[in-house]
N, C-alpha and C positions, 0 to 999 in steps of 0.2 A: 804735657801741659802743666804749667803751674797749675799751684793748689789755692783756691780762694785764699784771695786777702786778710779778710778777717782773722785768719787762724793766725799771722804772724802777729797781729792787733791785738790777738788775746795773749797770747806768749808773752808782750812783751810789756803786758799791763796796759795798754791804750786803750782798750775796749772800756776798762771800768774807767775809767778817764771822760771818755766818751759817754759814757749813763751819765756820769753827774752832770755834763753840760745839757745833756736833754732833759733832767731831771727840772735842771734848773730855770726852763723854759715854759716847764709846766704848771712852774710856780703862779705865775701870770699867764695865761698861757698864749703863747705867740709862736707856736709849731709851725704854722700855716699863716699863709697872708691876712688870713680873719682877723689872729690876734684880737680875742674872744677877751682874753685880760682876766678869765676864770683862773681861781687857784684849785687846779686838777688833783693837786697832790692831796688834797684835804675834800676828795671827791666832788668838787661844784662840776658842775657840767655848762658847758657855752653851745656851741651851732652842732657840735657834732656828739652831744648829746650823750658824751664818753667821759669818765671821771677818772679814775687814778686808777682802774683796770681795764684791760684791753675784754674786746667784744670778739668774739666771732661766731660767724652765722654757721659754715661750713667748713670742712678741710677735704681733700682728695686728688685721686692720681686724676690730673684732666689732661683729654685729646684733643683739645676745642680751640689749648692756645698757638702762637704761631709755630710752623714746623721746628725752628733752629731751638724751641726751647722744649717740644714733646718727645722727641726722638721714640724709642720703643715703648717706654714705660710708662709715658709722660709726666707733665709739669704736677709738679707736688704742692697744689694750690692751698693757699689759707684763704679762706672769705671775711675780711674782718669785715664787723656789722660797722655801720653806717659811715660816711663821707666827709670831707670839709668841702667838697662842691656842691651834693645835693642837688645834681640837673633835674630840671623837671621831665624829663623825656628818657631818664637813667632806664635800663635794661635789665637792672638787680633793683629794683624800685622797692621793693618788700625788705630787702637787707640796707639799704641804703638809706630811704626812707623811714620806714616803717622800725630800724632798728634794730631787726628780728637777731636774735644769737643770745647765747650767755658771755658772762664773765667769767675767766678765768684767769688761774695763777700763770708766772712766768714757767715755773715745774712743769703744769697743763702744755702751756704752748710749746717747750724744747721737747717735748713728750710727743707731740705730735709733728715735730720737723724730721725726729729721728725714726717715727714710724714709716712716714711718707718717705726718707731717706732707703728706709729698709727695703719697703717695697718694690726698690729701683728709682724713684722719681730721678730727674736728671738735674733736679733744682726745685729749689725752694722758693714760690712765689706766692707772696703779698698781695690781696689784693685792696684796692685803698688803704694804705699804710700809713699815710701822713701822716696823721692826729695817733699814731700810738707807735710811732719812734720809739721813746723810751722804754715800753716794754716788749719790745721786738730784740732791745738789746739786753735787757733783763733776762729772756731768757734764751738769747744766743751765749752768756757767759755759764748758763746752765749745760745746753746743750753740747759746747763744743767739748767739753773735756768727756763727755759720753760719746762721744766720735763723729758728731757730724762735720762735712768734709764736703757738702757739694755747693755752689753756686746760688746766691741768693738773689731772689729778682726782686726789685723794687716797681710793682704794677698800679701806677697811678691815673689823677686825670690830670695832671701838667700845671696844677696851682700848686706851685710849692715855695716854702720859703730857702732863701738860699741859705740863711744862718743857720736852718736844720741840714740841708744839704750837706753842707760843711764838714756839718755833725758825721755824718756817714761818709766819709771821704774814705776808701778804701774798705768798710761792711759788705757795698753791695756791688756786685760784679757786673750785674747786668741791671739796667733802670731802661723799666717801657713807660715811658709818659703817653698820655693823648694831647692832641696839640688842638682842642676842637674847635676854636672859632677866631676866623683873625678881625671880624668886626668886634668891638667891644658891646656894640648894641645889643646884639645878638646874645653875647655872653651876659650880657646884662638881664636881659629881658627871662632866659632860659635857665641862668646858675646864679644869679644877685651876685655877679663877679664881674663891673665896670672895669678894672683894670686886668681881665684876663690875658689877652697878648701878650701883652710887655712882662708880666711876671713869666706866663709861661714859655716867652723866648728868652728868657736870663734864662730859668733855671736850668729848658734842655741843654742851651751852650755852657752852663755850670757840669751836668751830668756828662755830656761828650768830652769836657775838661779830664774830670776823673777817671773814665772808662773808655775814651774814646770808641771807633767804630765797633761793629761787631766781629767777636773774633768766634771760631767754628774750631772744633775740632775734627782727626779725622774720619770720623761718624756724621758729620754733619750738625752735629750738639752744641752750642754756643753755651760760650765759657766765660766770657768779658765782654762787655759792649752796650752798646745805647739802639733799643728798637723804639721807631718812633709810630704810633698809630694814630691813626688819623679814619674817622669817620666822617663818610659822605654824608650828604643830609639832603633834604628837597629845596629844591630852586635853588642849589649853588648855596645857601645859608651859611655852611662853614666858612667858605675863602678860599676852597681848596685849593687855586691856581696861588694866590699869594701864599699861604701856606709850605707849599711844594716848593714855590721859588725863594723863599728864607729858606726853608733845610737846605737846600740844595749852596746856597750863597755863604750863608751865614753859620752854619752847620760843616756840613759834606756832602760832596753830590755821591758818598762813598755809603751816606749813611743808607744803614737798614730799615725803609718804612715797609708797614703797614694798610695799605687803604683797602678800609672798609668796606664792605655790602649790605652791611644787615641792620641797618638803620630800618626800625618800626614804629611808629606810636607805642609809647607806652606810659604809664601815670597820667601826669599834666597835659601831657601831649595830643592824648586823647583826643580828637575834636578840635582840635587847635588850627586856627585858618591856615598857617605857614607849615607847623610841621606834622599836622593832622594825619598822613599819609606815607607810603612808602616809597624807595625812589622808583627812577624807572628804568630800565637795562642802560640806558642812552642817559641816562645822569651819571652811574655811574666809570662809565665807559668812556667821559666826557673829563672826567678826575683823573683815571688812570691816566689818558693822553697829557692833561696837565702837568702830571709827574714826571713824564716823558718828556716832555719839551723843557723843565724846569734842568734838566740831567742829572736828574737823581738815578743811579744805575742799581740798585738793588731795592729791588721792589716785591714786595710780597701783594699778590692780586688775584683777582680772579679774571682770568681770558674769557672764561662766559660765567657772567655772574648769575647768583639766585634769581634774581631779581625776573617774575613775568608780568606783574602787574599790581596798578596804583591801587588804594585803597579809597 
């Protein structure tokens, strides 16, 4: 298998090319669709409550993400603290919300790609990456000449801007968006993201542009590609049949999704008349088939889901 992209990017001087255009996004900052319009680089902070250093909550080898990216060792996760979604029903509500992690240098974060590298991890995954682009590349110009060498995932929630996308054309090998809601009301009401859809259907058919499907090595270890996750929710809330039938249409019915199970109450959610609750074996069960009929052929699911009962 080829070797991650980025390393030709750094060889051939593109990478520091690439820092200044995100550099210069942070100026004003318009990373993400918020376009907060904060000057990051002189530390102001906008929605995502991050200033000219990157946050992180957690790093480590996790078994928890999908199979093609854990393989034995598994995924070499980074937790950056807080979001440009900020859903009220988020599952890292403390890191998300709440902010929780320190600041550190780009030194700190290549330090820590190449631990989790050492370890075995099969890849280097981001989580909520958007809003700290620029020093994700900061210190990949650190890190690569110290020998990292494995596949970087781009693990977001599907509100991304394409002029950062852009930015990373050939950095990230593998990008998992979440595609989570194809009403906008909904995305409204739950992320203060009225125009969620329509951003997050450009940007996944942006990410499948530069990576297209997912490719596997012969271990089973995905090396390049676009997995798309998609969480169920109660009473059908997401879209998931519309959903399913844009990837499947507008996408590929080739592509790699994800559908969820483990939709719970959590923060704002709490108490909430629509999503107050957890689903029921037969909500989700009702999504898979969705998937099925949309003919999307590679599916990551559960045959018998967690899921025994409502809350």
């Amino acid at each position: 298998m080829a070797q991650p992209s980025y390393l030709d990017l750094h060889r051939n001087g593109i990478l520091r090319q690439r820092l200044d255009k995100a550099l210069a996004l942070m100026e004003s900052c318009r990373l993400c669709p918020r376009r907060c319009g904060v000057n990051r680089l002189v530390d102001e902070k906008g929605l995502c409550r991050t200033g000219r250093k990157a946050r992180i909550a957690s790093y480590n080898a996790h078994f928890g993400e999908e199979t093609p990216l854990v393989g034995r060792y598994g995924s070499g996760t980074i937790f950056i603290s807080s979001c440009n979604l900020l859903c009220g029903f988020c599952q890292n509500f403390e890191i998300s919300h709440f902010n929780e992690g320190v600041e550190i240098e780009p030194s700190q974060m290549a330090a820590i790609m190449l631990e989790l590298q050492d370890r075995g991890c099969h890849n280097i995954n981001f989580v909520t990456p958007t809003h700290v682009v620029p020093q994700i590349i900061e210190a990949l110009l650190e890190a690569v000449p110290l020998g990292l060498n494995v596949p970087l995932v781009y693990n977001c929630g599907g509100y991304e801007s394409l002029e950062t996308l852009k930015i990373l054309d050939g950095i990230f090998d593998i990008y998992m968006p979440d595609f989570k809601f194809w009403e906008d009301r909904w995305a409204e009401k739950y992320c203060k993201t009225g125009d969620y859809r329509e951003t997050a259907a450009l940007a996944i058919k942006e990410m499948h542009r530069q990576v297209g499907e997912l490719v596997l090595d012969a271990e089973g270890i995905a090396v390049k590609g676009l997995i798309v996750r998609h969480l169920v929710m109660p009473g059908a809330m997401a879209g998931t049949a519309e959903i399913m039938a844009f990837i499947a249409s507008e996408i590929s019915p080739e592509s790699y999704v994800n559908i969820m199970d483990q939709y719970r109450p959590c923060g704002e959610a709490l108490g909430d008349d629509m999503i107050g609750r957890r689903l029921t074996a037969s909500e989700y069960m009702e999504a898979v088939d969705a998937a099925k009929k949309a003919g999307l052929k590679r599916l990551d699911k559960r045959d018998r889901p967690r899921i025994i009962f409502s809350l």
